[in-house]
Structure formats: structure tokens, C-alpha cells
C-alpha positions as CSV (number, residue, x, y, z in Angstrom):
1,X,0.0,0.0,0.0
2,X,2.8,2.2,0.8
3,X,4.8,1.5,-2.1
4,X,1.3,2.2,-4.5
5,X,0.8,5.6,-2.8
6,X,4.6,6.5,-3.3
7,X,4.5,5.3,-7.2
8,X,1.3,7.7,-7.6
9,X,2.4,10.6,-5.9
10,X,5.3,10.6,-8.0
11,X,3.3,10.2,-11.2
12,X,1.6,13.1,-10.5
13,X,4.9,15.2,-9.8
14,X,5.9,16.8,-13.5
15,X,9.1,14.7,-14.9
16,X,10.7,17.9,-15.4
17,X,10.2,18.6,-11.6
18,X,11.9,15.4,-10.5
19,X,14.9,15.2,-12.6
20,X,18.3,16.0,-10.5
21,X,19.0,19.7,-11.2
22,X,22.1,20.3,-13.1
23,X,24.9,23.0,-12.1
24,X,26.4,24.8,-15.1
25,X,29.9,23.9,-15.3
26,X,32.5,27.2,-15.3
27,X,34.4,26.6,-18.3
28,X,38.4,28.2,-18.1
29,X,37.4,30.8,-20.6
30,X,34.6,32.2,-18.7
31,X,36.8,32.3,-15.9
32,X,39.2,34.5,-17.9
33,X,36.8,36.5,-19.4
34,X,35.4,37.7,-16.5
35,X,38.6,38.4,-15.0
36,X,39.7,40.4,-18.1
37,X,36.7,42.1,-17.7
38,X,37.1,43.0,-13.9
39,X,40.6,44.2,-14.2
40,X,39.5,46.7,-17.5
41,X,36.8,48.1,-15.1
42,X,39.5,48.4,-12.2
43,X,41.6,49.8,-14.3
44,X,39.1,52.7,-15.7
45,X,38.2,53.6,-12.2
46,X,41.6,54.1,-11.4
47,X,42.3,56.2,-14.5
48,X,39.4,58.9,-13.0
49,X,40.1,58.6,-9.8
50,X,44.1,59.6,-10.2
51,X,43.9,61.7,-13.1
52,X,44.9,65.2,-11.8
53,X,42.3,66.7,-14.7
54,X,39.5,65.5,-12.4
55,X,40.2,67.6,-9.2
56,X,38.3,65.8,-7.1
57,X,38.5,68.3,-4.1
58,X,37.2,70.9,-6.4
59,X,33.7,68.5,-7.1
60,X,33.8,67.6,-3.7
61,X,33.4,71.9,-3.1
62,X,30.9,72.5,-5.1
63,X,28.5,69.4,-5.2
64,X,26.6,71.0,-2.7
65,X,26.9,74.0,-3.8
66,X,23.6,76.7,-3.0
67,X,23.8,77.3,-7.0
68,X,24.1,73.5,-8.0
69,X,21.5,72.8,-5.9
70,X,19.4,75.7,-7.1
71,X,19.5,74.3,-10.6
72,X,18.7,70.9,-9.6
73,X,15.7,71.8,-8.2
74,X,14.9,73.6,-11.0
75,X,15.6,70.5,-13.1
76,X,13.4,68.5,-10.8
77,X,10.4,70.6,-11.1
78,X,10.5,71.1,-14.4
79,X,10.5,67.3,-15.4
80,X,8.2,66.9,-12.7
81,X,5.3,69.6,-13.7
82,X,6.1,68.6,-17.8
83,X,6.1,65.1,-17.3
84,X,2.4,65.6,-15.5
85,X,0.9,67.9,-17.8
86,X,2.3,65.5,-20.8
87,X,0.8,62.7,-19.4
88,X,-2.5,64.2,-19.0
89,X,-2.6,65.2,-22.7
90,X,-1.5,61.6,-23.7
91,X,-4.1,60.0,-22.3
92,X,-6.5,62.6,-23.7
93,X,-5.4,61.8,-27.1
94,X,-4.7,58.4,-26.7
95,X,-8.8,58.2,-25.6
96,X,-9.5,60.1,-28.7
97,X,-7.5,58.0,-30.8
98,X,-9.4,54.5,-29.6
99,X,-12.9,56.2,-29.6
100,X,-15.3,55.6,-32.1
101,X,-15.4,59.1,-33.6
102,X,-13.4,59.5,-36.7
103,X,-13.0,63.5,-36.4
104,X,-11.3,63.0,-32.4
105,X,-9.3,60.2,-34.4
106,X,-8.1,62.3,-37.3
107,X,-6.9,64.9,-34.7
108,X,-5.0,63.3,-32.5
109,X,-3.5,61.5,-35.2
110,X,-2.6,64.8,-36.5
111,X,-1.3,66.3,-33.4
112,X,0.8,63.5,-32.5
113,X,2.4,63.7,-36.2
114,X,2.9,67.2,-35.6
115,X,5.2,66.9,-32.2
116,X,6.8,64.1,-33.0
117,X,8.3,65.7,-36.1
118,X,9.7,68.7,-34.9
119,X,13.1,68.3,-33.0
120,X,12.6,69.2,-29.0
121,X,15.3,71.9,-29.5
122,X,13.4,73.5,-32.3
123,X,10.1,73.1,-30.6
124,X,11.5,74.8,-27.6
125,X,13.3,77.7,-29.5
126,X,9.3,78.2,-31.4
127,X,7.4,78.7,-28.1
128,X,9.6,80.6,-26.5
129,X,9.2,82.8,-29.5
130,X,5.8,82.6,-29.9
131,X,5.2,86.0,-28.9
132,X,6.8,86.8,-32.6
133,X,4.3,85.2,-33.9
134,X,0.4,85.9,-31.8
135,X,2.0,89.4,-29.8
136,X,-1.3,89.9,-28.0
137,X,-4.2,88.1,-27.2
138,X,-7.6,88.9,-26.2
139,X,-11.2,87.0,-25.0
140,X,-14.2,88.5,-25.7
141,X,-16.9,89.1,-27.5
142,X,-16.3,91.2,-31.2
143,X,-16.6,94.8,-30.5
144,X,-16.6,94.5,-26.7
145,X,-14.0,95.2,-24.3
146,X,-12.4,91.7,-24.1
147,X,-12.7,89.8,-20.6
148,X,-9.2,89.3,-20.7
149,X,-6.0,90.6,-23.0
150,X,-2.1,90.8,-22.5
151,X,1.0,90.8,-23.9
152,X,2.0,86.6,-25.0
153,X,5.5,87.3,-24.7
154,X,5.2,88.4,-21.0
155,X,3.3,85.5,-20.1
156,X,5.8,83.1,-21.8
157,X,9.2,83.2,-19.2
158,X,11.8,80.7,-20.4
159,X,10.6,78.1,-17.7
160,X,7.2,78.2,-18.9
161,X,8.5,77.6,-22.5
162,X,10.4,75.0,-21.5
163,X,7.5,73.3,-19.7
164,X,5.5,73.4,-22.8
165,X,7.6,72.6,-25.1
166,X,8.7,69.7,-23.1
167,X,4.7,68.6,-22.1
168,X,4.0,68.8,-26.0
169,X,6.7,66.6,-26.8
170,X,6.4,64.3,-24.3
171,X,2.5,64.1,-24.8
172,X,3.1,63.0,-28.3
173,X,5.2,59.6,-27.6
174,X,3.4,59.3,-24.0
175,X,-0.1,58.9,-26.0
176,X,1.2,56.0,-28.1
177,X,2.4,54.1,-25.0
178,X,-1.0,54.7,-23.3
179,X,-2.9,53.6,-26.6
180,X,-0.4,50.9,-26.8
181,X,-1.2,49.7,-23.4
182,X,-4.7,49.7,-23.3
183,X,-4.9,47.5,-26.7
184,X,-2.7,44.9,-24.9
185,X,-5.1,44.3,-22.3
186,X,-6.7,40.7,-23.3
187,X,-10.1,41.0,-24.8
188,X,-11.3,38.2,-22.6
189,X,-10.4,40.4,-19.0
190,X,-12.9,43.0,-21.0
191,X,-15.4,40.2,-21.8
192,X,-15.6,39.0,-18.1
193,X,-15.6,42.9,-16.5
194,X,-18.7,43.1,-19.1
195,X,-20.4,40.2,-17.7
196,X,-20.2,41.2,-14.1
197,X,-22.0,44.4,-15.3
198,X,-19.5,46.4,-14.2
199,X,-19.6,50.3,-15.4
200,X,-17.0,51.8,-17.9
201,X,-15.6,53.9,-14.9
202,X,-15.3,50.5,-13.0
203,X,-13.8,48.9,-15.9
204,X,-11.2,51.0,-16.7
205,X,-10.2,50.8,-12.6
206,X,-10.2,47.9,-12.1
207,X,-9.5,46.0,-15.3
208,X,-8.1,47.9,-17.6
209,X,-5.7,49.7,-15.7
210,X,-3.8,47.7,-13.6
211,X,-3.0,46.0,-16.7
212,X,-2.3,48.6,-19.0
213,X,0.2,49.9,-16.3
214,X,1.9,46.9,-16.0
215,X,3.3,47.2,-19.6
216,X,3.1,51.1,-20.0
217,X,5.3,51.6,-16.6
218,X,8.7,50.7,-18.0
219,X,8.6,53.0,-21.4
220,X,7.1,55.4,-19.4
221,X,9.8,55.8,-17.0
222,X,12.2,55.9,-19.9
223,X,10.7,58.6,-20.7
224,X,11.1,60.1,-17.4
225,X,14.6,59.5,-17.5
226,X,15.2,61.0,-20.6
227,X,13.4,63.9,-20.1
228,X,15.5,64.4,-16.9
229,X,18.6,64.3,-19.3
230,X,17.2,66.5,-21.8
231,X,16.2,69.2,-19.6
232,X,19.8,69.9,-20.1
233,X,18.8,72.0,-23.2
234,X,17.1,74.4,-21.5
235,X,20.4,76.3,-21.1
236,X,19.9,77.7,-24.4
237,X,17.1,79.8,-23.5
238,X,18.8,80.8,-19.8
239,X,16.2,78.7,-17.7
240,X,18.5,78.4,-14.5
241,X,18.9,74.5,-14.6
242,X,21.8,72.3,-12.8
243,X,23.4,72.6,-16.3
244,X,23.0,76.2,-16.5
245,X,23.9,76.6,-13.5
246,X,27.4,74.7,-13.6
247,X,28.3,76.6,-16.6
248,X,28.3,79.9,-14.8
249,X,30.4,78.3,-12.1
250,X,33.0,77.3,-14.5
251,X,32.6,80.6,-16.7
252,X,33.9,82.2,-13.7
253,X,36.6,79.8,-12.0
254,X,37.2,78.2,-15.5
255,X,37.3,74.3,-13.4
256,X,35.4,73.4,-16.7
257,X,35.9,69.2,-16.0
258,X,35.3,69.5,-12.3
259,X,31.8,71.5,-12.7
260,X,31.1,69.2,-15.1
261,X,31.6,66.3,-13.3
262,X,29.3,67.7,-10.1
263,X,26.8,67.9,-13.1
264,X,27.1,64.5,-13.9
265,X,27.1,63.1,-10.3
266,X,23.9,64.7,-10.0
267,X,22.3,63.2,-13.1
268,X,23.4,59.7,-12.0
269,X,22.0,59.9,-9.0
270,X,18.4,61.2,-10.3
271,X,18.8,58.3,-12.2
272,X,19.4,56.1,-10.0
273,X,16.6,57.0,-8.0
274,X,14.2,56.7,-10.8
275,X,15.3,53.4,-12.0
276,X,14.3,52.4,-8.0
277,X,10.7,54.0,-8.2
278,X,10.4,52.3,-11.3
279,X,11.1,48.9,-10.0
280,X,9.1,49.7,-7.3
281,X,6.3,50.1,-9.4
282,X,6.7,47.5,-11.6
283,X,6.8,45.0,-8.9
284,X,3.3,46.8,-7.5
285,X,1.2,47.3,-10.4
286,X,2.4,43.6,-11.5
287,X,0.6,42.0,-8.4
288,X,-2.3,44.3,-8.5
289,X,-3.1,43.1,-12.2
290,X,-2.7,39.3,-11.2
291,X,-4.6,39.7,-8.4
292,X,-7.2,41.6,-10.3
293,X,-7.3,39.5,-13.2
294,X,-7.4,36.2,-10.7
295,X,-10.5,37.5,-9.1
296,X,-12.5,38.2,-12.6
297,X,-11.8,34.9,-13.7
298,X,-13.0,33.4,-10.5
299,X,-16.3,35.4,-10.4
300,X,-17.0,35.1,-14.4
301,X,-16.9,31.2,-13.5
């Protein structure tokens, strides 16, 4: 009886599951590869950290500098408040893409063409000179004292340029990841949220997405990354960023590599961070849609 029990317990094990498991053998090449590759990186580090050119004590003086730090908050708030209002117009126009209206289609079709072809440099340059273009504006009714008028090229200050510029860019690859996103979301998860008679608004919560987030969160946060980075461009219209902000250091003391470096430190760290929230997030929104899609499945059935 014994023995029967043991022979059918085992059957129902997987084979695959009761074979010996198997330790990859090192071979002597990977052995010297890796140690090849351990001494290059040694050896780089070493090249930085003695070469004279770096100055070391100088980007240990100034990485906390008031003016560094200035600039990087200026760099975090504006990725921060462009990221947010590029978001919000992506999944505007990604819901107009996927409705069922072919006028909101042809539109944002049209404005995502439009942003994603102009260069972010040029794009910045054109509404921070927008003012060249519309001087004035006015709201009102015709041959009425207008509600409201102005100058445009008082309203638009460099960092409100750059957060345009940078919300309409972003808006325009952002929307295609949302749209993207939503479309991978299984049709049978819609099916069985239909047949609990759940509303659109509950739907979309609960459904669609945690799911959509899972796969939109990593491009996303490349985005994020890489708007971070290319803040760096806002220099050329004198918005006070940490890059900005170096180069007047070093236009003064002339430590052009040092500065630089305190620049880059900065940058890797903001990375760095990111890269954390991002796993972070992956890691929540990936149990929330297995939970979520666990729990339709069980109460479709």
C-alpha cells in the first residue's frame, strides 16, 4: 500500500520537476573572461580617480553648492510639472484616438504627427518665440471690451517655455504608449468585467488599468529618464537648470571638468533613484493586475 501511494504521488509530480537539477559547469574561458573584464573596469576607475584633470577636491566643493543645488531643483520641477501635464494630454489623445469618432481620431493623429516631427530643440526655440508670432491676445466678444488681453511674450518666461515645449513633446510619444497599453489588455479580461456588469468607470479601474500599467510603466519611466537628461537643453534659453547653473560656475573659476563632473554626479543619482521608483512600481502594479485579473476569472466562472 505504501509503495502504491509513493509510485502515484510521484506520477503526478511533473518529470521535469523530479529530474536532478544540473549546475552549469565554469568553463576556463569564462573564468578569464570575467577576470579580463574585472581588471579593464578596475583599471578605468583608477584612471578617473588619479587623473589630476579631475580635481576631485574641487567636485567635492561644489557638489553642494547653494547654486548647484538651485539648478537641480529647477531640473526636478521642471521634469516633474512637464512630465504631469504630458501625461495628462496623452491619455487625452490616446482616448480620442481609440474612440469611435473619426473626427477625435483624425486629430489626434494629426497632433501626434505634428510633435513628434519637430526636434525638441526647435520646438522649444518656437514657443519661446511665440510671442513673434500671436503678440497679444484677447477673450471676448467682437466689438466688446475683451474679458481678458495681455502681452504673450510676458506670459511666456523661459521656464514656462520649457515646460511646454517639453509637455508637447512628451505628450506625443506618451499617448502612443497609453494607446499601446490599453490595446494589450486581453479581450477576454474586457469580456468577463462586461459580464459582471461592471460600469466603464469601474472597468477602466479595475481591469483595464492595472493591466495597461503593468506594460506602460517601464517606457514610461524611460521617458522620465530621458526627459530628466534632456532638460539639459534648457540652457539655451537661460532657464536656470543644474546645467545652467554649472556653466556659470566654471565661466567664472574656468574648473570646466570638475563642474562638469558635479553635473554628472547629480544626473546619475536622479537616475538612479528613478530606476528604483520604477522597479518599485513594476513590482506593485504587476501584483495588483494578477490579483485583479485572478478575481475576474473566478467570479466570471
Amino acid at each position: 500500500m505504501t509503495s502504491t501511494s509513493t509510485n502515484v504521488a510521484a506520477a503526478e509530480v511533473p518529470l521535469v520537476d523530479r529530474l536532478p537539477l544540473l549546475r552549469e559547469r565554469r568553463r576556463p574561458l569564462d573564468w578569464i573572461v570575467g577576470g579580463a573584464l574585472g581588471l579593464l573596469v578596475i583599471w578605468v576607475i583608477w584612471i578617473f580617480a588619479t587623473n589630476p584633470a579631475m580635481a576631485w577636491d574641487v567636485v567635492a566643493t561644489y557638489l553642494f553648492d547653494k547654486q548647484v543645488l538651485a539648478g537641480l531643483g529647477v531640473t526636478l520641477g521642471l521634469t516633474a510639472v512637464a512630465m504631469t501635464i504630458g501625461l495628462v494630454i496623452a491619455v487625452v489623445l490616446a482616448a480620442m484616438r481609440l474612440s469611435n469618432v473619426p473626427v477625435a481620431q483624425a486629430v489626434s493623429f494629426l497632433v501626434v504627427w505634428l510633435f513628434r516631427s519637430i526636434p525638441l530643440l526647435v520646438l522649444l526655440i518656437l514657443v519661446y518665440n511665440v510671442g513673434l508670432i500671436f503678440p497679444s491676445f484677447a477673450i471676448g466678444f467682437p466689438d466688446q471690451q475683451p474679458w481678458l488681453s495681455g502681452n504673450i511674450q510676458d506670459l511666456i518666461t523661459p521656464f514656462a517655455a520649457a515646460v511646454m515645449a517639453f509637455a508637447l513633446h512628451e505628450s506625443s510619444y506618451s499617448s502612443e504608449i497609453v494607446r499601446a497599453s490599453i490595446l494589450a489588455v486581453p479581450k477576454g479580461q474586457l469580456e468577463a468585467a462586461d459580464s459582471l456588469g461592471m460600469s466603464p468607470w469601474t472597468r477602466a479601474r479595475h481591469v483595464i488599468f492595472p493591466q495597461a500599467m503593468r506594460v506602460a510603466i517601464p517606457p514610461l519611466a524611460n521617458n522620465v529618464v530621458g526627459m530628466v537628461k534632456g532638460t539639459a537643453i534648457v540652457a539655451f534659453i537661460a532657464v536656470p537648470d543644474l546645467l545652467y547653473s554649472v556653466q556659470r560656475i566654471y565661466n567664472a573659476n574656468y574648473e570646466v571638468i570638475p563642474l562638469l563632473l558635479v553635473a554628472t554626479i547629480w544626473y546619475l543619482v536622479i537616475v538612479t533613484l528613478l530606476t528604483i521608483g520604477q522597479a518599485m512600481l513594476e513590482r506593485r502594479f504587476g501584483q495588483s493586475a494578477r490579483s485583479y485579473a485572478s478575481r475576474t476569472k473566478g467570479s466570471a466562472k
